[in-house]
C-alpha positions in Angstrom: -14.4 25.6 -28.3 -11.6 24.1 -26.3 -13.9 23.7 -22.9 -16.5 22.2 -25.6 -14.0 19.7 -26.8 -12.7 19.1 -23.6 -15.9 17.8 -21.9 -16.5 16.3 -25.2 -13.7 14.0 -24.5 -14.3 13.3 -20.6 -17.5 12.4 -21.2 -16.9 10.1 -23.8 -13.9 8.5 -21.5 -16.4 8.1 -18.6 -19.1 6.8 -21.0 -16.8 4.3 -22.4 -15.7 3.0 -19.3 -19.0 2.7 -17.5 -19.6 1.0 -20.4 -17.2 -1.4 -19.7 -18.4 -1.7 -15.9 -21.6 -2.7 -17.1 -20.2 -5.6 -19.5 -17.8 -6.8 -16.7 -20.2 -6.5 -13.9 -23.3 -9.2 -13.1 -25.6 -6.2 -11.9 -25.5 -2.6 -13.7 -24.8 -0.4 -10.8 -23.9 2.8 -12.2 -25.6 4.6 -15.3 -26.1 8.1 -17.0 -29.4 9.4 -18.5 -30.9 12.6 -19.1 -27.8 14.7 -17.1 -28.0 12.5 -13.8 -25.7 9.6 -12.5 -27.6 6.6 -11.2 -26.4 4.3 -8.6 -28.5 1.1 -8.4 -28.1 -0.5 -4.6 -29.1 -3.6 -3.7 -30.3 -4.1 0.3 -28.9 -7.8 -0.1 -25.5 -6.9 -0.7 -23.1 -8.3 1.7 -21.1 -5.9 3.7 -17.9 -7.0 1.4 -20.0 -6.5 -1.7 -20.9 -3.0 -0.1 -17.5 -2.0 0.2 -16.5 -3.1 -3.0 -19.1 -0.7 -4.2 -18.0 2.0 -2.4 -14.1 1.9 -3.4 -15.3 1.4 -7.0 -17.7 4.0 -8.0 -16.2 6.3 -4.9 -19.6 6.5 -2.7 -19.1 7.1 0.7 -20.1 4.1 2.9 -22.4 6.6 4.8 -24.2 7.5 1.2 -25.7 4.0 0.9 -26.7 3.7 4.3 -28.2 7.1 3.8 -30.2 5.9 0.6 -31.1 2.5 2.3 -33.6 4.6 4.3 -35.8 5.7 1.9 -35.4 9.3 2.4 -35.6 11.8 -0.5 -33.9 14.5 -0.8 -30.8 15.0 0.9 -27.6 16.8 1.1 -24.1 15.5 1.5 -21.1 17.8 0.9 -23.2 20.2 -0.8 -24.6 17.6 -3.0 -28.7 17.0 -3.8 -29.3 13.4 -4.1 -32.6 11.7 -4.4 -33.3 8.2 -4.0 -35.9 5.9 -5.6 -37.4 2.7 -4.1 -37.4 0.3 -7.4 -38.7 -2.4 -5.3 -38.6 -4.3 -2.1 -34.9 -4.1 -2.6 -33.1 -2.5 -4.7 -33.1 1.6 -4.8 -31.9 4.2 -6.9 -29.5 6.9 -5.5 -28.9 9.9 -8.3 -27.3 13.4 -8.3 -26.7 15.5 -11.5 -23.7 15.4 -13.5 -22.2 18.4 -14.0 -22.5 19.9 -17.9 -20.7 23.3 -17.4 -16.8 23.2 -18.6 -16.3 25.8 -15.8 -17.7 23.3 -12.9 -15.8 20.2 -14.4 -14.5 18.2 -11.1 -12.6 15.2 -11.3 -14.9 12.8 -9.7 -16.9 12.8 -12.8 -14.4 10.4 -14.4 -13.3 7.6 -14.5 -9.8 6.1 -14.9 -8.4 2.6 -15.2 -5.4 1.6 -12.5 -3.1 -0.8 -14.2 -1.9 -1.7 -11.1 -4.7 -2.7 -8.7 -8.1 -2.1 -10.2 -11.1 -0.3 -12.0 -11.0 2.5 -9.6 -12.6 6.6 -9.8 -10.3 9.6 -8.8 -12.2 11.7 -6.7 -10.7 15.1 -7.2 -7.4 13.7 -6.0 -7.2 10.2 -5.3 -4.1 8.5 -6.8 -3.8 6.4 -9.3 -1.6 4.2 -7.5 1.3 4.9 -4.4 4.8 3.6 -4.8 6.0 2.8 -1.1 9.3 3.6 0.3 11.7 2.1 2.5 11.7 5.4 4.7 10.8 9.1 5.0 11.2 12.6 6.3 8.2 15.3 6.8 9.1 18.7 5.1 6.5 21.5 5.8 7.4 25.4 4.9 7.4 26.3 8.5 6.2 24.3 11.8 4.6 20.8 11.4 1.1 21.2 10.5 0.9 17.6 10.9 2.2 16.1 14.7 2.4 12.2 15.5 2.5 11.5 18.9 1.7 8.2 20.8 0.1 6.6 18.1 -2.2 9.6 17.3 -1.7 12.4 14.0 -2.8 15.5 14.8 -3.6 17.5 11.7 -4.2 21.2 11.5 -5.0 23.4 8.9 -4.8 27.2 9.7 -7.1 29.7 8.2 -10.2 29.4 6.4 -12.2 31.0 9.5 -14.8 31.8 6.9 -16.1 28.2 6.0 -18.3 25.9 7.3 -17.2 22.6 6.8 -13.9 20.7 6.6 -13.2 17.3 6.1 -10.3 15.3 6.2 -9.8 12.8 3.6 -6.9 9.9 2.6 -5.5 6.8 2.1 -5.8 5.9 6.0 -9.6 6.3 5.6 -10.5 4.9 1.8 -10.4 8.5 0.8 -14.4 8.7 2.5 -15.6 12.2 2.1 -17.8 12.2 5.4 -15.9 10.5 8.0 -13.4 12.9 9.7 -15.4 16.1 10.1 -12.1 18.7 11.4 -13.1 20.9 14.0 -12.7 24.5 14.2 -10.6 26.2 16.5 -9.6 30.4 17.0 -6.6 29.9 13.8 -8.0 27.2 11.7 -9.3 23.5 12.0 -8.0 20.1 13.4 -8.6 16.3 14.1 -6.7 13.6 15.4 -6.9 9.9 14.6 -5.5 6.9 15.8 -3.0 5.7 13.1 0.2 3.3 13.0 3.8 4.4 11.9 3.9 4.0 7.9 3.0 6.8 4.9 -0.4 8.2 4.1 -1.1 10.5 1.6 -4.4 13.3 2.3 -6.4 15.7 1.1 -8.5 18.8 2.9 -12.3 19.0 1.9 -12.9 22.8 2.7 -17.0 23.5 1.8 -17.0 20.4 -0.9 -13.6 21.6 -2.7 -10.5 19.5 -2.3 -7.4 20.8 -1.5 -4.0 19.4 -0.8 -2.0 20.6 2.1 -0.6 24.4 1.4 2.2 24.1 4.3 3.4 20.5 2.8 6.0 20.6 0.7 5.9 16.5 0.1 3.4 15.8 -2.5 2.2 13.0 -5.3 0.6 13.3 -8.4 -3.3 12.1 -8.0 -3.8 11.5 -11.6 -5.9 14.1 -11.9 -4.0 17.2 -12.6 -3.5 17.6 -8.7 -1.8 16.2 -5.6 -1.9 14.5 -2.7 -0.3 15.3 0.3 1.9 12.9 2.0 2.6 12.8 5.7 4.9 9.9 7.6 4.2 8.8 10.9 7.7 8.0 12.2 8.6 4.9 14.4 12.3 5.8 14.7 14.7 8.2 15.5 18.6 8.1 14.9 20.5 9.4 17.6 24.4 10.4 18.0 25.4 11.9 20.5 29.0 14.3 21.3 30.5 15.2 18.2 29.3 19.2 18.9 32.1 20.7 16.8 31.0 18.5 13.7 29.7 21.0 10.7 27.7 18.3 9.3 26.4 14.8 10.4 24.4 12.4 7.9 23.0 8.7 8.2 23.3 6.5 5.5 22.2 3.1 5.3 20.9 0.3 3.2 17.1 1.9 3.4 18.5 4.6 0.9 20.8 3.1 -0.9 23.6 4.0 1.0 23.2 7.8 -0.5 26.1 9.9 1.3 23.6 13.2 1.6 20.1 12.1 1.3 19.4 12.4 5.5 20.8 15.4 7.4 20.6 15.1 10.5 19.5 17.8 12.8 21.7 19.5 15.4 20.3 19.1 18.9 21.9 20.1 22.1 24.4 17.4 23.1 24.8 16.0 19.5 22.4 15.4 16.5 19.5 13.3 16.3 17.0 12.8 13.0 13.3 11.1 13.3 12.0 9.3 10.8 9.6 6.5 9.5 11.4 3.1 8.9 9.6 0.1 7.0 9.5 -2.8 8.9 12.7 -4.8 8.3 16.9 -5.0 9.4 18.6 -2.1 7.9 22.3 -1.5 7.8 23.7 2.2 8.9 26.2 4.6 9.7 27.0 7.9 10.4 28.6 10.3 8.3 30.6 13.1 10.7 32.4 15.8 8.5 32.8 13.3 5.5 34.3 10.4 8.1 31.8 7.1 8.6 31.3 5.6 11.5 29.4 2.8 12.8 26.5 4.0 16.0 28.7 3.9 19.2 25.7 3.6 21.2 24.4 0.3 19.4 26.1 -2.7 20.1 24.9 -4.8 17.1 27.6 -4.2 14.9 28.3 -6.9 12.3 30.9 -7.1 10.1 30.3 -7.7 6.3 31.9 -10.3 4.0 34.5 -7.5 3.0 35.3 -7.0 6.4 33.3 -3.5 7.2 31.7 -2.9 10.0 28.1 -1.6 10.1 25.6 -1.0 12.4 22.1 -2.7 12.6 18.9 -2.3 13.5 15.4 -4.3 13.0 12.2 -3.2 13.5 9.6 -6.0 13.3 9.3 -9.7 14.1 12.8 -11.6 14.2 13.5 -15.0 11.4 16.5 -17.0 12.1 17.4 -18.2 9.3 19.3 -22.2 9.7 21.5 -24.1 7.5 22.4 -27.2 8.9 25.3 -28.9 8.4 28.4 -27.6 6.2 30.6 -27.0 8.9 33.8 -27.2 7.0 32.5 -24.1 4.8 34.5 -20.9 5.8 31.9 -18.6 4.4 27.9 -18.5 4.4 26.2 -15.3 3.4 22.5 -15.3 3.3 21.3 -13.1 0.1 17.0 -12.7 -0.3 14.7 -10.1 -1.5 14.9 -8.9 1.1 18.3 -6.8 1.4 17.9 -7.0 -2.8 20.5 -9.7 -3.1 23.5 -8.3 -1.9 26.1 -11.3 -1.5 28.5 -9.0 1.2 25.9 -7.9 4.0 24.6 -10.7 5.7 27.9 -12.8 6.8 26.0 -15.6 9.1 27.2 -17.1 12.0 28.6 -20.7 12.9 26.9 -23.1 15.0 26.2 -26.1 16.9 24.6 -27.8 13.7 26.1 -25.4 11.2 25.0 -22.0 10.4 22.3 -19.4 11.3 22.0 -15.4 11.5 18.9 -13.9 13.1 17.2 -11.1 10.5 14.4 -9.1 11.2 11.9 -9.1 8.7 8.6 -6.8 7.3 5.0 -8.8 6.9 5.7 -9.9 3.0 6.5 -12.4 0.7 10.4 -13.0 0.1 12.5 -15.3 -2.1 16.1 -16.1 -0.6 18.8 -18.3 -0.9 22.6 -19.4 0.8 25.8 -18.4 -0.5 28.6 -21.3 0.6 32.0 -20.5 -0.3 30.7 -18.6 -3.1 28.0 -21.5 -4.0 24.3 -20.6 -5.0 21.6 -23.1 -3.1 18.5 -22.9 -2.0 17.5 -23.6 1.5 17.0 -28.0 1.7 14.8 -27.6 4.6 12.3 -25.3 3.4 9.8 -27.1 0.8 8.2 -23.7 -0.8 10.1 -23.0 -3.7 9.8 -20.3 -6.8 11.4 -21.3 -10.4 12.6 -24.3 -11.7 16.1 -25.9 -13.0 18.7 -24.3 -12.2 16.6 -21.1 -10.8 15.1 -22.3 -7.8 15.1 -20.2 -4.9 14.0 -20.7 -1.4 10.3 -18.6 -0.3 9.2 -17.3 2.8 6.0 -15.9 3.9 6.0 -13.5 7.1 3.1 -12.2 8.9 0.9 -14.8 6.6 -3.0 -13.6 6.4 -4.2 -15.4 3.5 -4.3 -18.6 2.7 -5.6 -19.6 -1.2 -7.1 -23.7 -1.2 -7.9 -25.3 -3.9 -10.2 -28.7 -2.7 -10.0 -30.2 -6.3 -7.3 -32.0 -8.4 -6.2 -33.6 -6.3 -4.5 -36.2 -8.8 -2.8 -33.0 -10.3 1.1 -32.9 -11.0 1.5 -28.8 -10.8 -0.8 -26.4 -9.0 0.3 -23.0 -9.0 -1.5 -19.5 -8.5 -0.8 -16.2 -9.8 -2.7 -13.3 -9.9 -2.2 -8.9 -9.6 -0.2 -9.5 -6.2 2.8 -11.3 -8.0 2.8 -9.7 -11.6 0.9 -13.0 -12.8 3.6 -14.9 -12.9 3.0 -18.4 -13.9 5.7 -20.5 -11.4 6.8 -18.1 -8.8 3.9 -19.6 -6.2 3.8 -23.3 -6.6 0.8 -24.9 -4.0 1.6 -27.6 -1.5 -0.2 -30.5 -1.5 -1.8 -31.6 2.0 -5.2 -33.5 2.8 -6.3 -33.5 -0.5 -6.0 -29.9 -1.4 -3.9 -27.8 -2.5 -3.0 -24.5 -0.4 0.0 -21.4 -1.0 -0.1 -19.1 2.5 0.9 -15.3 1.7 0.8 -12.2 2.8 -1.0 -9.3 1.2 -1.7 -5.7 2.1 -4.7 -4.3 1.8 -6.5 -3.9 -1.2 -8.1 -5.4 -4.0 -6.4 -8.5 -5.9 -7.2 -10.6 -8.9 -6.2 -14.5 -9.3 -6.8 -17.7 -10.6 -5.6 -21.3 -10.6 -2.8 -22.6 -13.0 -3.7 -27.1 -12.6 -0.9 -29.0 -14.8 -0.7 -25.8 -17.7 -4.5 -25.3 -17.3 -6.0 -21.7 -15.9 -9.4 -22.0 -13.9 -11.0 -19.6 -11.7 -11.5 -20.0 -7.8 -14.4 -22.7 -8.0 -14.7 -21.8 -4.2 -15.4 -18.2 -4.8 -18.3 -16.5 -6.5 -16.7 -13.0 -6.8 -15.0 -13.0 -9.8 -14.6 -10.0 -13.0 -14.3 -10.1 -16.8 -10.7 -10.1 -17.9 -9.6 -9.1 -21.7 -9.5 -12.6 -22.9 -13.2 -13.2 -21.8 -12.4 -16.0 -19.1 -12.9 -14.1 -16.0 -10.7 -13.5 -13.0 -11.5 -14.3 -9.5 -11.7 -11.5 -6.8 -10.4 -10.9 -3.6 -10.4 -8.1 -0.8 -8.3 -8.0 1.9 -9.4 -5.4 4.5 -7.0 -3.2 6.4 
């Protein structure tokens, strides 16, 4: 009774929500009827439409090429699926939905991501991925996963008796056909070309996912699994004597200054600890036997408005950040998003026309401002600014790859835009007039985002863009993808 209930309730969750697809969608693309799933595919769709497609009702790329052509029946990961032609250009792809409590998988449901979007968990993929500053592989024994001049070499030992292995993740839109693993005399392997940052990964072994069995570092998919997670590093810390210590650790303003988060490994000549950094300046030191000490072997060594010295690093694209002007001050500390407002670690320098400090700095977007003698301001040479009255702070975009425009209103006071890539907040991105439109540059990871348009109080849809979804006040939001 329990299984009954069970699959009861799934179904009813999936029905519900591909319910909802169908209100919020222009074209019904996915139905149920008579114990089959129906995908509806249009030969018109643009290759961003086709994509959008894919991510949301979690069909391989490969799988709608495959029913573009016509032919019925074939197999994919096991899987029958028959295609239809309803006409000159649409086509029906189908497969059965599975009815048994016992073969219940998790890609027969769907789940809603408050984060980012409408989006199905295929046996595994997360609901969302919180980033982090840094990280460390931890595997039971050796590595099962090796980065190496740009290149992650994954290898999975055993299973000598299966046919097919696939690897699946984040660093390929979780596509169930693309990285075919190869089998060797202990196991199976690929490698693929990917830059330093954190993925997460299944193993498709004969159509069953699997998370990593050797990797100790795993997330919670959302659907009573994990995901894997594997860091491709981009920098190692390095000290060198100090033989007789018992214990060296780094600690720096990645992690929160924590005194015994990163043990460092002993290696003949000293210790050393690889690891994957986010682009950005981060603060260190070394912790020998309890003692701290700044890296002897890096000369950029700043001292802090409390007088401590730390040692720094940046890995990324360099800002100087100016203030002219305000010569007589005898303290300026520059305080941002960026290093989460601390009002001690970045002490700037003096110079010809007043202040400045050089700060490396991740793609993103970050508010800042200038402490002066223990004075709040903004920045008065930079026009993009967040809040208003007394809480304006300074904003700056780095690695910008989109811009939003806005051609009308051009009498309007106040044009700001908000959407899922700032928590819709209504006067954190206020638009700069210029030629008659109205434009905000930012910088957004990949993904799906929603937005719209805030003229003089007044929220409006893109007018310039015709992908746009339902919202839960009926008035629609407009869409956009940014690829990787």
């Amino acid at each position: 009774m329990k299984y009954s209930i069970r699959f009861f309730l799934i179904f009813f969750l999936f029905s519900q929500i591909l319910g909802g697809i169908a209100q919020n969608k222009p074209d019904n693309v996915c139905y149920i009827n008579n114990g089959r799933i129906f995908f509806q595919l249009d030969k018109r769709w643009t290759d961003t439409k086709k994509k959008e497609i894919s991510v949301l009702f979690s069909l391989d790329s490969l799988l709608i090429e495959q029913a573009f052509k016509g032919e019925s029946p074939f197999v994919a990961d096991s899987i029958t699926w028959e295609v239809i032609s309803i006409n000159e250009n649409i086509v029906e792809l189908s497969k059965p939905v599975s009815t048994s409590p016992g073969s219940y998988q998790p890609d027969d449901v769907f789940l809603l991501d408050d984060n980012w979007f409408i989006k199905p968990i295929i046996a595994g993929i997360p609901i969302f991925s919180v980033p982090k500053k840094y990280g460390i592989n931890k595997f039971k024994n050796e590595p099962n996963v090796k980065y190496e001049n740009g290149y992650a070499q994954f290898y999975l030992p055993g299973y000598q008796k299966n046919r097919k292995v696939y690897l699946s993740g984040s660093f390929n839109n979780w596509s169930t056909m693309e990285l075919p693993m190869q089998k060797t005399k202990t196991g199976w392997e690929v490698s693929i070309k990917l830059a330093p940052g954190r993925y997460l990964y299944k193993y498709i072994i004969d159509g069953k996912w699997i998370s990593d069995p050797d990797n100790l570092l795993k997330e919670n998919d959302g659907a009573s699994g994990s995901n894997s997670v594997i860091y491709c590093y981009n920098h190692v810390f390095e000290l060198k004597g100090n033989t007789n210590a018992r214990k060296v650790y780094v600690s720096g303003s990645f992690n929160g200054w924590d005194r015994k988060d990163l043990k460092m490994n002993r290696v003949p000549g000293g210790w050393n600890l690889p690891l994957y950094l986010e682009e950005g300046t981060h603060a260190y030191k070394f912790i020998v036997d309890g003692t701290w000490t700044p890296d002897p072997a890096n000369s950029n060594i700043r001292k802090d408005a409390n007088g401590n010295l730390n040692s720094f690093l940046g890995i990324g694209d360099t800002i100087v950040f100016k203030l002219d002007g305000y010569k007589t001050a005898e303290k300026v500390i520059l305080s941002g998003s960026f290093n989460n407002w601390s009002t001690t670690e970045l002490l700037m320098d003096k110079s010809a026309a007043g202040w400045e400090l050089p700060y490396v700095i991740g793609g993103g977007n970050y508010e800042y401002k200038f402490i002066v003698d223990g004075k709040w301001m903004p920045d008065p040479a930079n026009p993009v600014t967040t809040g208003t009255g007394n809480f304006v702070n300074s904003c700056i975009t780095v690695k910008p790859n989109y811009t939003f425009t806005l051609k009308q209103f051009a009498d309007a006071e106040n044009v700001f835009v908000t959407g899922s890539f700032n928590g819709w907040n209504e006067s954190s991105y206020k638009m700069i007039r210029k030629d008659g439109a109205w434009t905000y540059t930012v910088f957004l990871k990949p993904g799906k985002y929603t937005y719209k348009f805030i003229v003089d109080g007044s929220w409006l849809i893109d007018p310039a863009n015709d992908a746009w979804e339902e919202n839960e006040h009926g008035t629609g939001n407009s869409v956009l993808w940014i690829e990787p």
